[in-house]
LORO-433816 format. One record per residue (C-alpha): z, y, x; residue number from 1. Coordinates in pm, 1 decimal. Example, Ala and Ser with C-alpha at 12.3 -4.5 7.8 and 13.67 -1.06 7.14 Angstrom:
2
<atom pz="780.0" py="-450.0" px="1230.0" i="1"/>
<atom pz="714.0" py="-106.0" px="1367.0" i="2"/>
***
This chain:
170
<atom pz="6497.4" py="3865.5" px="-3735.1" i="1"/>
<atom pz="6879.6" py="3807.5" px="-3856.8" i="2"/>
<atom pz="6918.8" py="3566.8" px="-3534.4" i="3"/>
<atom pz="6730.2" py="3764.8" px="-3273.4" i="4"/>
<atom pz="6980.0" py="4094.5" px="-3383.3" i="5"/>
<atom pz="7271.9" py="3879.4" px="-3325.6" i="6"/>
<atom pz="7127.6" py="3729.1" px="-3000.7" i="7"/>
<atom pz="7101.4" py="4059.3" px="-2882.0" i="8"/>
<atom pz="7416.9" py="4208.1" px="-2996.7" i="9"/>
<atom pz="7600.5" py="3858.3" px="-2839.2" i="10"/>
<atom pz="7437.8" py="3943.3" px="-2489.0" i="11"/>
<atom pz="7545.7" py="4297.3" px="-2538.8" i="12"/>
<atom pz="7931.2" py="4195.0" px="-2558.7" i="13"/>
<atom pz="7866.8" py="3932.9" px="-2288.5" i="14"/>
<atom pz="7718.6" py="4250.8" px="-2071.0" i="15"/>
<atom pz="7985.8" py="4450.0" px="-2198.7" i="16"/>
<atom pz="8255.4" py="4171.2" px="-2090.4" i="17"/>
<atom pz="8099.5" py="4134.5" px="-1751.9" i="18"/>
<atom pz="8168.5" py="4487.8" px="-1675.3" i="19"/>
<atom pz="8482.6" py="4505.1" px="-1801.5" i="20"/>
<atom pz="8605.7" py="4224.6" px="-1566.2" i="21"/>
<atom pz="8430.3" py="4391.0" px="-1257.0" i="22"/>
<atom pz="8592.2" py="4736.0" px="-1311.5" i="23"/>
<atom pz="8929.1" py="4579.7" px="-1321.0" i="24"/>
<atom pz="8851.1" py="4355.6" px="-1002.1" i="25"/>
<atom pz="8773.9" py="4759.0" px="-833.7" i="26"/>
<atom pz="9100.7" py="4893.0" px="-957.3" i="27"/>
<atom pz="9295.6" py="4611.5" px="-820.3" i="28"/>
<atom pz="9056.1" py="4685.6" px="-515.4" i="29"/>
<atom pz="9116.5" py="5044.0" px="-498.5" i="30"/>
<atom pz="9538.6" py="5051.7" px="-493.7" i="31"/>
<atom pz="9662.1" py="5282.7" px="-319.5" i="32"/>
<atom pz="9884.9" py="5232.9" px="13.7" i="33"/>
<atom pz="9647.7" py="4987.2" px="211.0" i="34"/>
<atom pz="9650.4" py="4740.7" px="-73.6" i="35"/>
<atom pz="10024.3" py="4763.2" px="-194.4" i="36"/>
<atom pz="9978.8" py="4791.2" px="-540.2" i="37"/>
<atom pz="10261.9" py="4774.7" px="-824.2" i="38"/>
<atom pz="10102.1" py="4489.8" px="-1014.5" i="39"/>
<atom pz="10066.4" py="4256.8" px="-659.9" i="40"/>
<atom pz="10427.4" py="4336.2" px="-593.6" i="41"/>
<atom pz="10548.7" py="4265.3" px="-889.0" i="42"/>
<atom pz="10376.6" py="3927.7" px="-939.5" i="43"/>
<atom pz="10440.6" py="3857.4" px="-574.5" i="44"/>
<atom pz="10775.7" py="3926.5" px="-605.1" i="45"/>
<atom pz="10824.4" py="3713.0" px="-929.5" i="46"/>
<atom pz="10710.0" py="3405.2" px="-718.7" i="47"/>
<atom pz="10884.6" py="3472.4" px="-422.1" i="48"/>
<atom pz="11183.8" py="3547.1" px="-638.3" i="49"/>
<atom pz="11185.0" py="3238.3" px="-868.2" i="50"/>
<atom pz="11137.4" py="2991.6" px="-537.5" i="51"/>
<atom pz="11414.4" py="3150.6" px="-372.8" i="52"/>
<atom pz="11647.3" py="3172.0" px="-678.3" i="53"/>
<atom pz="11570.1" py="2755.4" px="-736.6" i="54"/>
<atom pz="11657.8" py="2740.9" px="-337.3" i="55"/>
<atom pz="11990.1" py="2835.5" px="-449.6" i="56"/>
<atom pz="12014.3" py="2593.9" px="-698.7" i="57"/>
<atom pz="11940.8" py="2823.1" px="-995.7" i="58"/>
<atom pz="11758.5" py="2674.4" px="-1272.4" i="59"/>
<atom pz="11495.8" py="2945.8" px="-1380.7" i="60"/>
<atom pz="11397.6" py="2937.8" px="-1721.6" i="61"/>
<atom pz="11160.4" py="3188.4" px="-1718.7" i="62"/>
<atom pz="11154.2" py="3544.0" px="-1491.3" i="63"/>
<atom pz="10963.1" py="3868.5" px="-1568.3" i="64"/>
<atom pz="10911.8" py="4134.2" px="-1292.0" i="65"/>
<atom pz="10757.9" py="4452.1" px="-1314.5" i="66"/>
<atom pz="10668.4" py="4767.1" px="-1040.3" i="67"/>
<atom pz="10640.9" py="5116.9" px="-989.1" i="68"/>
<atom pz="10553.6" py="5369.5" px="-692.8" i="69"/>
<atom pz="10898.3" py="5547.8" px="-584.1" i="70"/>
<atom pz="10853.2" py="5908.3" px="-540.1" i="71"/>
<atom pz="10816.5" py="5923.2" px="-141.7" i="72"/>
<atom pz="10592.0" py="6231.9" px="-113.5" i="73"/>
<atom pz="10367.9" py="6176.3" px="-403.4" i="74"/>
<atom pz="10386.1" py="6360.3" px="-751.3" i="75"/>
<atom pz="10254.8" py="6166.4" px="-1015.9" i="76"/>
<atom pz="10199.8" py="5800.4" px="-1055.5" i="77"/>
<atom pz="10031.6" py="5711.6" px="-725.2" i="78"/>
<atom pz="10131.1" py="5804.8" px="-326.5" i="79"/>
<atom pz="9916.2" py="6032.7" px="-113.1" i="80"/>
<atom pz="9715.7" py="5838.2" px="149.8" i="81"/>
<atom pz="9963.3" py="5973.6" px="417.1" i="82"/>
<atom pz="10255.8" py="5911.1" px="244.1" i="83"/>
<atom pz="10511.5" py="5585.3" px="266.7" i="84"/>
<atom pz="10431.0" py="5283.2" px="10.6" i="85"/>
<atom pz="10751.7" py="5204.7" px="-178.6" i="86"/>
<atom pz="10739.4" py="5012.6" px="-514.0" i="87"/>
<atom pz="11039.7" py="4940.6" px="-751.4" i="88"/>
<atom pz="11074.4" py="4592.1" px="-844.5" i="89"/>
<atom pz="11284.0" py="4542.7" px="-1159.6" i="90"/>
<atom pz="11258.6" py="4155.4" px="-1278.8" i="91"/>
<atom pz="11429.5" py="4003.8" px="-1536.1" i="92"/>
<atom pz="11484.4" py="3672.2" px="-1663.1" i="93"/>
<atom pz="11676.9" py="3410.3" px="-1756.6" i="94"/>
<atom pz="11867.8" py="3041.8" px="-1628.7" i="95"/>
<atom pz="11803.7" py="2708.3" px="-1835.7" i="96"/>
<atom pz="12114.9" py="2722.9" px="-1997.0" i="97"/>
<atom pz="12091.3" py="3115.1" px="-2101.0" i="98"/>
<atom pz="12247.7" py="3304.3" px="-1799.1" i="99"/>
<atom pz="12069.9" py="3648.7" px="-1765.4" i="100"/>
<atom pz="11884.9" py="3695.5" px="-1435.1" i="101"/>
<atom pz="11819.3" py="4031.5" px="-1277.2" i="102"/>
<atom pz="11608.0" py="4060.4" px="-974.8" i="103"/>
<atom pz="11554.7" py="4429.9" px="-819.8" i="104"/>
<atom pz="11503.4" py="4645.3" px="-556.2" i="105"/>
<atom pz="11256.1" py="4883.1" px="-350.0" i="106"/>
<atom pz="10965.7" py="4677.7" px="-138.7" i="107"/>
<atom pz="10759.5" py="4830.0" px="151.7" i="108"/>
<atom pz="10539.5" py="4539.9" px="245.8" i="109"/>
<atom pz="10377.3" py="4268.9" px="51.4" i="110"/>
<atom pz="10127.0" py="3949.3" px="105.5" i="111"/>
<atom pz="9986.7" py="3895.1" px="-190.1" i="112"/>
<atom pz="10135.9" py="3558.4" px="-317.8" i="113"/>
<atom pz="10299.6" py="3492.9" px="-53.9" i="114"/>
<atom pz="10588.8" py="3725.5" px="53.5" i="115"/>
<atom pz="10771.0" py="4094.8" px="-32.8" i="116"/>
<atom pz="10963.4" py="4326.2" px="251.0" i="117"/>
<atom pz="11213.2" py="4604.0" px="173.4" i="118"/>
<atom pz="11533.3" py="4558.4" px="-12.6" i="119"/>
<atom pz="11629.9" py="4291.0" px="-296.7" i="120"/>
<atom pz="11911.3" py="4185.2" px="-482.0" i="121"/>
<atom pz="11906.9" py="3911.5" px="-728.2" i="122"/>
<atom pz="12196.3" py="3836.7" px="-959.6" i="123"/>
<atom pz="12265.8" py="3591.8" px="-1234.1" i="124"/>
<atom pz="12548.0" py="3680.2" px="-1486.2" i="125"/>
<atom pz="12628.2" py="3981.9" px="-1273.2" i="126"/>
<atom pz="12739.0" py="3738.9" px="-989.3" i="127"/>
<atom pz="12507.4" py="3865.3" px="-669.6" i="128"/>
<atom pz="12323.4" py="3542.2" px="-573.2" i="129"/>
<atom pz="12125.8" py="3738.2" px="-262.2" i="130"/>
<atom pz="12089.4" py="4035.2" px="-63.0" i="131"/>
<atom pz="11786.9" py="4020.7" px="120.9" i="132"/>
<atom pz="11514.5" py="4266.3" px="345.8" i="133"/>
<atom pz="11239.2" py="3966.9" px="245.3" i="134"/>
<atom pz="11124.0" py="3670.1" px="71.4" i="135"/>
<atom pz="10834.7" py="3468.0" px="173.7" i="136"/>
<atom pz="10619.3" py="3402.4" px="487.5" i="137"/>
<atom pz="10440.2" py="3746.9" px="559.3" i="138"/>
<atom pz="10289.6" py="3500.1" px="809.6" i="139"/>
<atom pz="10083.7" py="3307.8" px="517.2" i="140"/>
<atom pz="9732.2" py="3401.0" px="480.0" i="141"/>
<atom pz="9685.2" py="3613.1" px="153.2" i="142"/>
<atom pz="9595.6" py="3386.4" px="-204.4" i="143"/>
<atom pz="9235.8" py="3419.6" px="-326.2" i="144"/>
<atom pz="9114.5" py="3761.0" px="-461.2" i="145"/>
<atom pz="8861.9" py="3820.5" px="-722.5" i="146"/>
<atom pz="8577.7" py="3952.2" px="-574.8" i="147"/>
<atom pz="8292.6" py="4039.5" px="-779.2" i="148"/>
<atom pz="7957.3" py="3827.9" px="-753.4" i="149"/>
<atom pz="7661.4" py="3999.4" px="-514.2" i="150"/>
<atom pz="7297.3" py="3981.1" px="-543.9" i="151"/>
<atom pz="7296.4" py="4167.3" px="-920.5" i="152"/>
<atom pz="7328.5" py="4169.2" px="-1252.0" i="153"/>
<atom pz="7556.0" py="3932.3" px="-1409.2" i="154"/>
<atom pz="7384.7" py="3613.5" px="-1581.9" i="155"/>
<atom pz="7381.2" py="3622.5" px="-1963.1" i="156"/>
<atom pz="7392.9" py="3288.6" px="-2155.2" i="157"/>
<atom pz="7344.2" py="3282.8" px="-2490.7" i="158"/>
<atom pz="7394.1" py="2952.6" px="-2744.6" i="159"/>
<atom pz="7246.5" py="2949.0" px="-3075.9" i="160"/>
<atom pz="7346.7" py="2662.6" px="-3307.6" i="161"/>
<atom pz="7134.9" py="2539.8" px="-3607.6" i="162"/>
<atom pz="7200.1" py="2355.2" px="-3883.3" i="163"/>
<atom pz="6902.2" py="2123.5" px="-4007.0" i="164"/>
<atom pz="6943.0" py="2044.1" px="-4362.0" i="165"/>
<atom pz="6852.0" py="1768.6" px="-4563.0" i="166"/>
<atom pz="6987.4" py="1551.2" px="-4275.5" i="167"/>
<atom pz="6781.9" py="1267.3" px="-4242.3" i="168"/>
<atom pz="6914.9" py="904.4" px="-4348.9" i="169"/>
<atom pz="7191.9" py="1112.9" px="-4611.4" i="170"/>
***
């Protein structure tokens, strides 16, 4: 009886965990702005950021962006269907040997992965290292999505190890 409860309450949290990850594969799904969301700029930006940053012969240690909708018509923390898409970047990092690394600036368009459009400025030390409307190739076909499986329920697998004592032979 002992085993069959904690079968049962291991395919619960299994269930439980399979929802989870679908609901957040819909909220990424459902951002606001045709799909320019604040979390996709921000990690778009990060890439786009760090390749062009090493372009310039900048050693990046490590570089940490985060986003937010700018106030263009909407009041609270997401814009009105009919309103402009703007997202503040602000990333910030750091070189190989220690120089701080500040990346930031409004973006309007973004393919997830693969490029950001609006305004940027990047600076290590204080010392502007670009001024740009872009980084990336808005050209490149988006990276892979999650997209949640069809045809169901998810599939629950359950293992359930035993111990066989005396072991034979011992």
């Amino acid at each position: 009886m002992g085993v069959s409860r904690r079968m049962r309450g291991r395919a619960r949290l299994v269930g439980v965990a399979g929802l989870v990850a679908v609901g957040g594969g819909a909220v990424v799904a459902c951002q606001p702005g045709g799909g320019l969301g604040s979390a996709a700029v921000a990690h778009t930006t990060d890439r786009t950021a760090t390749a062009a940053l090493e372009h310039r012969h900048v050693n990046v240690n490590w570089l940490n962006c985060t986003g937010g909708y700018r106030d263009d018509g909407a009041r609270g923390g997401s814009p009105a269907p009919s309103a402009t898409t703007v997202v503040s970047v602000d990333c910030r990092g750091e070189t190989g040997d220690g120089r701080k690394i500040v990346v930031a600036g409004l973006v309007t368009k973004a393919v997830d992965g693969a490029c950001v459009r609006g305004d940027l400025t990047a600076r290590v030390d204080g010392r502007q290292v670009f001024r740009v409307d872009g980084l990336g190739d808005c050209a490149a076909t988006p990276g892979p999505t999650y997209r949640p499986p069809t045809g169901g329920r998810p599939t629950v697998t359950v293992t359930v190890t035993r111990t066989v004592w005396p072991v034979p032979g011992k």
